[in-house]
C-alpha positions in Angstrom: 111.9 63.8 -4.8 110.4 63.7 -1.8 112.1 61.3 0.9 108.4 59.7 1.7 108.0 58.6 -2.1 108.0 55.3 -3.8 110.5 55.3 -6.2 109.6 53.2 -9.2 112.3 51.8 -11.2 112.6 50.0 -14.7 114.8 47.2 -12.8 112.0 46.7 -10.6 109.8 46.9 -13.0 111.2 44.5 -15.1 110.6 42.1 -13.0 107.0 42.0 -13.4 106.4 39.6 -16.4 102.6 41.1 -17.3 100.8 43.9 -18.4 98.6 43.6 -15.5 101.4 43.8 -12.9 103.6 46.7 -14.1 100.5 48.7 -14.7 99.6 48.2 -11.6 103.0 48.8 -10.2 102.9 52.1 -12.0 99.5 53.3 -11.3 99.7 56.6 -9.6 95.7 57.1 -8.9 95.3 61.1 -9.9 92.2 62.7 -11.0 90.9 63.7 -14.2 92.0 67.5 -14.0 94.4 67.7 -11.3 96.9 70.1 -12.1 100.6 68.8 -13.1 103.0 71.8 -12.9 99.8 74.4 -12.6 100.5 77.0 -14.1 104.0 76.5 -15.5 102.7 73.2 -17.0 104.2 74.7 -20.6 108.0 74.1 -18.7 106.8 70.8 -18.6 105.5 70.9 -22.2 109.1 72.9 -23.7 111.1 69.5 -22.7 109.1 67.3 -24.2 110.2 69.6 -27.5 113.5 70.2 -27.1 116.3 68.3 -29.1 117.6 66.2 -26.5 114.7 64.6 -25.4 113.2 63.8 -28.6 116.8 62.7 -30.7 118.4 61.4 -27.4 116.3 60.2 -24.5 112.8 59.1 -26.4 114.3 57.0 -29.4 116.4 55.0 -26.8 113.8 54.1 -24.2 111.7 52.7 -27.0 114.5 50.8 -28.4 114.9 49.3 -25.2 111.2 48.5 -24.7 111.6 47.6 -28.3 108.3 49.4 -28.9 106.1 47.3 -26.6 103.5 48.6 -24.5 105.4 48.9 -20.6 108.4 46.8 -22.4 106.3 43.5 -22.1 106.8 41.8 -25.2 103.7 41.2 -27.5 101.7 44.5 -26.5 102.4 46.1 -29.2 101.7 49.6 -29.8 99.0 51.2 -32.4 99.0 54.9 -32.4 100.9 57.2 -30.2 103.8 56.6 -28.0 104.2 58.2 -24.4 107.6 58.0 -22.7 106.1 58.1 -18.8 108.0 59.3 -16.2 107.7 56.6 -13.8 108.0 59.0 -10.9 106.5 62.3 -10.9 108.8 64.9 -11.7 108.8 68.3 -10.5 109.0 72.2 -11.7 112.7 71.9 -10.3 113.7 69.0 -11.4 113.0 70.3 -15.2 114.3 73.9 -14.5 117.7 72.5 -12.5 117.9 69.7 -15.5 117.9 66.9 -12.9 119.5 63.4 -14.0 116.1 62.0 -12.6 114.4 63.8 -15.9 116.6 62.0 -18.7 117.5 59.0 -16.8 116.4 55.7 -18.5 116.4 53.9 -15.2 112.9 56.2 -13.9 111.6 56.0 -18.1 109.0 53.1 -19.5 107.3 53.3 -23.0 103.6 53.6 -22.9 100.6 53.5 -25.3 99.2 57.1 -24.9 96.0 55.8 -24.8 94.7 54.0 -23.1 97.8 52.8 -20.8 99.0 56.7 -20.1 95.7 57.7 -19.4 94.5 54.7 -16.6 98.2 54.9 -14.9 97.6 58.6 -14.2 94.0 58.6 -13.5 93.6 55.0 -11.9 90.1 53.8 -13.4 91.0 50.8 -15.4 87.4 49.9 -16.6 87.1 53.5 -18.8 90.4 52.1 -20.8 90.1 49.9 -23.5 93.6 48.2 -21.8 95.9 46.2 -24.3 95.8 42.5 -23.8 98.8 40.6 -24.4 99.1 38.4 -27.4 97.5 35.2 -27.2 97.7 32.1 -29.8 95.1 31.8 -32.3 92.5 28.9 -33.0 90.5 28.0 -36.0 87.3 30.4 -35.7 88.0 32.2 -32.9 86.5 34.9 -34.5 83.6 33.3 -35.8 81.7 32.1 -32.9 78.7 30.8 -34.9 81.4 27.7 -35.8 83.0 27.3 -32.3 
């Protein structure tokens, strides 16, 4: 890691009760396009396949997050899972099989879309973003009887 770089962590994070806050706590502003690994992206690609990361290191950082959308309780999930790297991670790091790849500490679960998607590319208003839960009232989906 470079010495200049924020390093985001899951204690930190956890301190950030919302959705709203963690994202943006984890928002790294890229562009649609810009190249991750360039060319050797498929090193990038062969550890999210191998064993270790997908009996070991995924199925315990969603346990943790218990499933939920950037662990906060009540956004669920529907549909894919991401396990985002909550610092960018290099060519090395994956080749020299740096602790800062596996460890849980620098790993959040994430809806692959739409909450993967805006904290790499930064524009919030093209995701539909998961809202946390919120109580129910009688007809609050019928607004012809509110």
């Amino acid at each position: 890691m470079d010495k200049m770089m924020i390093i985001r962590t899951y204690t930190e994070l956890s301190k950030l009760k919302t959705y709203e806050e963690r994202l943006n706590y984890l928002m790294i502003g890229g562009k649609v396009g810009q190249e991750t690994f360039g060319r050797d992206r498929y090193l990038n690609q062969i550890l999210y396949h191998t064993d270790y990361w997908n009996n070991v290191v995924r199925p315990a950082i969603i346990a943790r997050d218990c499933g939920y959308d950037l662990g906060v309780y009540g956004c669920e999930i529907v549909g894919s899972i991401t396990i985002h790297h909550m610092n960018p991670i290099r060519l090395e790091d994956v080749l020299n099989h740096d602790p800062i790849v596996f460890d849980p500490e620098f790993l959040i679960t994430t809806a692959t879309t739409p909450t993967h998607r805006a904290i790499h590319y930064g524009d919030l208003s093209a995701f539909n973003l998961i809202k946390p839960w919120s109580e129910r009232k009688p007809n609050d989906t019928c607004p012809w009887k509110r």
